[in-house]
C-alpha positions as CSV (number, residue, x, y, z in Angstrom):
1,X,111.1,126.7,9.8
2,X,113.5,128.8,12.0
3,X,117.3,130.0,10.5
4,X,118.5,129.6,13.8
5,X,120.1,126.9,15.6
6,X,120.3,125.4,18.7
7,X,123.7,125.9,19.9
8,X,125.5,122.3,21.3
9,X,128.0,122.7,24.3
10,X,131.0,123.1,22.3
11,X,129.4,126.2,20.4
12,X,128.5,128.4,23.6
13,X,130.4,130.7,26.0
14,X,132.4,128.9,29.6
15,X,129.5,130.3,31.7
16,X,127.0,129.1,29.4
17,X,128.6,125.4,29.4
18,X,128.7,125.2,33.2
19,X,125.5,126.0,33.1
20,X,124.5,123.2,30.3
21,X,126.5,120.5,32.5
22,X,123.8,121.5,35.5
23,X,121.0,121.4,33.3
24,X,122.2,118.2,32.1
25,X,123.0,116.8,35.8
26,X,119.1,117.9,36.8
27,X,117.2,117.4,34.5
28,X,118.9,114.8,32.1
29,X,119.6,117.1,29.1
30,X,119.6,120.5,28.0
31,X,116.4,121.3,26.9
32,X,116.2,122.7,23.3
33,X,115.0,126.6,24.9
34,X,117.0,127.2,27.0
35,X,120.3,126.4,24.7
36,X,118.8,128.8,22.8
37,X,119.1,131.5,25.0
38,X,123.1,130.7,25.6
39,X,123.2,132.6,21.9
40,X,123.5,135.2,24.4
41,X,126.4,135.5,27.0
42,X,124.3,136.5,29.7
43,X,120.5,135.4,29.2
44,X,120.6,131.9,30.2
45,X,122.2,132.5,33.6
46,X,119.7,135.7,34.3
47,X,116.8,133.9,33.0
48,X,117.4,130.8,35.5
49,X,118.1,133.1,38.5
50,X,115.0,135.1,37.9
51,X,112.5,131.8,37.2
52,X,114.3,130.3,39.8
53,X,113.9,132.9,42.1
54,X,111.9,132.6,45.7
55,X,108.4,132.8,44.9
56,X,104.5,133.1,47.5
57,X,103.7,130.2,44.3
58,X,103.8,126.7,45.1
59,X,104.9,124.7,41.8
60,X,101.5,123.7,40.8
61,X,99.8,127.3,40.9
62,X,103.3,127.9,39.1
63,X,102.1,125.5,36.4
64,X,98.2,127.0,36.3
65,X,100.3,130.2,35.2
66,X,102.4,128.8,32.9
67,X,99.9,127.1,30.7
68,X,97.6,129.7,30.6
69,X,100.1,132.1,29.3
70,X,101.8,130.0,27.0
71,X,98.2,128.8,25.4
72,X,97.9,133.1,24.7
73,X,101.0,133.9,23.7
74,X,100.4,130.6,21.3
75,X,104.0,128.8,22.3
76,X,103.7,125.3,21.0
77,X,107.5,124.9,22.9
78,X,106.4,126.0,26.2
79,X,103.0,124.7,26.2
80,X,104.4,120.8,25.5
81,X,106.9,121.6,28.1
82,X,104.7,122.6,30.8
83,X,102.2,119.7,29.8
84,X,104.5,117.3,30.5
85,X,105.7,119.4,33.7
86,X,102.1,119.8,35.3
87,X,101.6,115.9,34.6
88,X,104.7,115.7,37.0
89,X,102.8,118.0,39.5
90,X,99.3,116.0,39.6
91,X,97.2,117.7,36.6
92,X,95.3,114.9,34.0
93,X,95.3,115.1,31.0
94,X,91.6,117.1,30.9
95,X,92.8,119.4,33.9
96,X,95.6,120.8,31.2
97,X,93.6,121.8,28.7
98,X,91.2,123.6,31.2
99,X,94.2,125.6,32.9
100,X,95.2,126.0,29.2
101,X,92.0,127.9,28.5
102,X,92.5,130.0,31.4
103,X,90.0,128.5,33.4
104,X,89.9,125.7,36.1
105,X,86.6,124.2,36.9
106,X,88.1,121.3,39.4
107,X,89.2,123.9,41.9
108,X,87.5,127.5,42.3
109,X,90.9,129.0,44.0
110,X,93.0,127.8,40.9
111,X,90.4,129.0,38.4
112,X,90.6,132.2,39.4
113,X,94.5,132.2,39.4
114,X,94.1,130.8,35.4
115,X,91.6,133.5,34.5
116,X,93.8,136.4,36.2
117,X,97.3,135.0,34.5
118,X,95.0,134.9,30.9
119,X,93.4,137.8,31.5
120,X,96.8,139.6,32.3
121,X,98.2,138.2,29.3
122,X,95.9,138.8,26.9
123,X,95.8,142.6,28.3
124,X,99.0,142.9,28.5
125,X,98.6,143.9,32.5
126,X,95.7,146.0,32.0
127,X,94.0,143.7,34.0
128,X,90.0,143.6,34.3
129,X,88.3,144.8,37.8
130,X,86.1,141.6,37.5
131,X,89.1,139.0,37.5
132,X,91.2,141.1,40.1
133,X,88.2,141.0,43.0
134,X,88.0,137.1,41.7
135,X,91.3,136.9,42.6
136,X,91.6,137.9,45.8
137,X,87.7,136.5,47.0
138,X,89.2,133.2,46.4
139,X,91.7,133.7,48.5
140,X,94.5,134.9,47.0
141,X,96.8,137.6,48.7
142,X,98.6,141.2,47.1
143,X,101.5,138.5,47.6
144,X,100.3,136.3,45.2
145,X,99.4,139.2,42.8
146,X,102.8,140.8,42.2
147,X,104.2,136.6,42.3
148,X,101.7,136.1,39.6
149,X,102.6,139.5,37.6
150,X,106.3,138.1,37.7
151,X,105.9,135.0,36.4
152,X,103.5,136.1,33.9
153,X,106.6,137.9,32.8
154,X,108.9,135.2,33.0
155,X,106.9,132.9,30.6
156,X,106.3,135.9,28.2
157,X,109.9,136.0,27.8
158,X,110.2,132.2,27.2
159,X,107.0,132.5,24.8
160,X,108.9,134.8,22.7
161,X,112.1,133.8,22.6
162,X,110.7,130.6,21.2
163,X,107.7,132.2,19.3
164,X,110.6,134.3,17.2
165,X,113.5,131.8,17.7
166,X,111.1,128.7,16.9
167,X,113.5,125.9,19.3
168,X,113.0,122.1,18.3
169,X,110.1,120.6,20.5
170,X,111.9,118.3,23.0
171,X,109.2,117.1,24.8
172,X,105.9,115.1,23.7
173,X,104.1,117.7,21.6
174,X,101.0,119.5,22.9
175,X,98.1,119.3,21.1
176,X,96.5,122.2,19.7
177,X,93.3,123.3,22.2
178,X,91.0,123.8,19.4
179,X,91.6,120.4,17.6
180,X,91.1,119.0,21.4
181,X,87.9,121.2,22.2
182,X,86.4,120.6,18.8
């Protein structure tokens, strides 16, 4: 169990408080991550503004990105969160686990965005010949690439602030894939 906690409103720098009442005002409440990162003065605000940022992604591809990097970086937080936030963007309940494997078999253009985002994962960038010319046969651009790259980043960050800071799930709790693919 982690030794750190999640900081409330009162506990965290002006900055950071203006940016809890936003949080709170769009989405309903501050989730559990990203008060974590207000331990710092500065990480909250530069993490929203970067996974915020203008992207070639539209939010669903975002999601087949998210999943498949949480589900190898092994972030129970992030993973529940982006469950619940592909649900809000059209995926069933069978589509997440796929994109969660790194693989999408209801759509050949996002199957190969879920194998590159797992594939750059798990190689940390060294990314096979094989899933890049995937990549790009099904349509996707040297746009889409470097968008890709970036968010792959951006989740990392996320996965690890949570994988070494361990945040209280807030959200419905994701099932582990190997209890579901058994």
């Amino acid at each position: 169990m982690s030794t750190f906690n999640v900081p409330k409103r009162e506990e965290v720098s002006g900055a950071n408080q203006a940016i809890f009442d936003n949080l709170e005002k769009a989405l309903g409440f501050v989730p559990n991550l990203y008060a974590t990162y207000a331990h710092s003065e500065n990480a909250l605000g530069n993490y929203l503004t970067f996974a915020n940022g203008k992207t070639s992604l539209k939010a669903k591809e975002k999601e087949v990105v998210n999943l498949a990097v949480s589900e190898v970086n092994n972030c129970l937080y992030c993973l529940s969160a982006h469950t619940a936030i592909g649900k809000m963007n059209g995926f069933t309940e069978d589509q997440i686990l796929e994109l969660r494997a790194g693989k999408a078999s209801f759509d050949a253009k996002l199957d190969a965005l879920a194998k590159l985002a797992k594939n750059i994962t798990e190689n940390k960038g060294a990314t096979d010949a094989s899933v890049l010319d995937n990549f790009f046969a099904a349509g996707w651009t040297k746009e889409n690439l470097i968008d890709t790259i970036l968010l792959v980043g951006d989740k990392t960050i996320s996965n690890y602030i949570n994988n070494t800071m361990d945040a209280p799930i807030d959200f419905p709790v994701a099932q582990p894939l190997s209890e579901v693919e058994a």
